[in-house]
C-alpha positions in Angstrom: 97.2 112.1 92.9 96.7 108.6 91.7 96.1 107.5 88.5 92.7 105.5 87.7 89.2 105.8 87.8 87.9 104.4 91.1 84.7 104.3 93.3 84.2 104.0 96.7 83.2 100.0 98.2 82.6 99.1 101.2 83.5 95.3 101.8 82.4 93.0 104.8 84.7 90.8 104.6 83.9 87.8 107.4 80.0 88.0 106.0 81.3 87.4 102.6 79.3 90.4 101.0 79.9 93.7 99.7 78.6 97.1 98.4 79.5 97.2 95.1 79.5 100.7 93.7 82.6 99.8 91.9 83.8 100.2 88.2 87.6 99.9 88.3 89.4 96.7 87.1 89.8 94.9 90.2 88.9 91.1 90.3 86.3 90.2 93.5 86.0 87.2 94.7 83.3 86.7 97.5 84.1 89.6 99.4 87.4 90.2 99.2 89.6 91.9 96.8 92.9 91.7 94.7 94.9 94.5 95.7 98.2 95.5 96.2 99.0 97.9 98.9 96.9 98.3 101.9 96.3 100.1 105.5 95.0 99.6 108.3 93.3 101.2 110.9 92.9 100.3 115.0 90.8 102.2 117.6 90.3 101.4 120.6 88.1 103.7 123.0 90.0 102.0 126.7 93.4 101.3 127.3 92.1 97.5 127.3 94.9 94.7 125.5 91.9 92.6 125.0 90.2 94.7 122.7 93.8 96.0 120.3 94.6 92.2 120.4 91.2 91.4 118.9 91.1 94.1 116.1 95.0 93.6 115.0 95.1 89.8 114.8 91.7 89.9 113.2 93.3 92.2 110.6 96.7 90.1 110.4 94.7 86.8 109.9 92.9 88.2 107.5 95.6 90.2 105.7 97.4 86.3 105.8 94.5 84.6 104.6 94.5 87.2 101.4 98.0 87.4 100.7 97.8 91.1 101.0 100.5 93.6 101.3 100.2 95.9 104.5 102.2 98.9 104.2 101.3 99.9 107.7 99.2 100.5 110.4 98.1 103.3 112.0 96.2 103.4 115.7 94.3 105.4 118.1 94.7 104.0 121.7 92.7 104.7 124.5 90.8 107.5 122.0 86.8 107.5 122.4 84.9 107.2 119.0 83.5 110.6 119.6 86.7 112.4 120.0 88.3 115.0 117.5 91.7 113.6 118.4 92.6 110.9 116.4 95.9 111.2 115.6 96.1 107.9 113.9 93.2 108.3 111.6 94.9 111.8 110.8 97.8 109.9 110.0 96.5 108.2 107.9 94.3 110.2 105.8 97.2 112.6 105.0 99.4 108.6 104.2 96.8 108.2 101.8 96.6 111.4 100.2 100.5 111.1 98.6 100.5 107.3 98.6 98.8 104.8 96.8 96.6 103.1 99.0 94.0 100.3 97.6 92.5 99.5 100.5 92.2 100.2 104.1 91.2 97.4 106.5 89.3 98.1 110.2 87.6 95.5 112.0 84.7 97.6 112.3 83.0 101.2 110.5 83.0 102.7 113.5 86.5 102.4 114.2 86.7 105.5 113.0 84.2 107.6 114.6 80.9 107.5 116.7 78.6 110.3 115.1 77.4 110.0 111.4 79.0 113.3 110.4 82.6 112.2 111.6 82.4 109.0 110.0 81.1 110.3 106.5 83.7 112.5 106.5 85.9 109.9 106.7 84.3 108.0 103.9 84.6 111.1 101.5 88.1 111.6 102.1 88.8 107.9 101.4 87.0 108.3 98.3 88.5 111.4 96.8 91.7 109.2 97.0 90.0 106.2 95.6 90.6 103.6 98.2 88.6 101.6 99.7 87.5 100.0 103.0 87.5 96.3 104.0 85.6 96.1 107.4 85.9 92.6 109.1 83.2 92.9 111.5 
């Protein structure tokens, strides 16, 4: 389990706002954060290479534009928003669990699920670990 007292943010990024329910140390600077170790996550509902080029270089720019350290990325292809089986997302929530993770990055909330009770879930797991979610769009 990690060390530290943290609380669950959620930042939008591009809009240059956040929601700050946050009372660890880390500086903000107009919606983004200092961090050192990030995720990310990529769904994409279609097997379309429009729409996993537009979330992943969205994510790289941005992860450039920070100077951020991206320990990986984890991805759901063709997988619709309101499907149990996202084995990328599960992936990633179990990363998170024995690594420490800041931050995860996704180009948009519901990138990881369709239905409020999915997505909350989501959201409480990511806080019992303390990190927290940068969402670009």
């Amino acid at each position: 389990m990690k060390s530290g007292k943290h609380t669950n943010s959620i930042y939008y990024a591009r809009r240059g706002i956040y929601s700050n329910n946050h009372s660890s140390n880390r500086k903000i600077t107009y919606g983004t954060i200092t961090m050192e170790t990030t995720v990310s996550y990529i769904r994409t509902a279609t097997l379309n290479p429009e729409q996993l080029h537009q979330q992943q270089s969205s994510i790289l720019e941005y992860v450039q534009e920070n100077n951020l350290k991206l320990l990986k990325q984890f991805q759901d292809i063709a997988v619709s928003g309101s499907d149990d089986r996202k084995d990328g997302l599960k992936q990633m929530l179990e990363y998170i669990k024995v690594n420490d993770v800041d931050v995860v990055i996704v180009y948009s909330l519901n990138r990881f699920g369709r239905g409020a009770a999915s997505l909350l879930e989501v959201l409480f797991q990511l806080k019992a670990n303390g990190t927290e979610i940068i969402t670009l769009n």
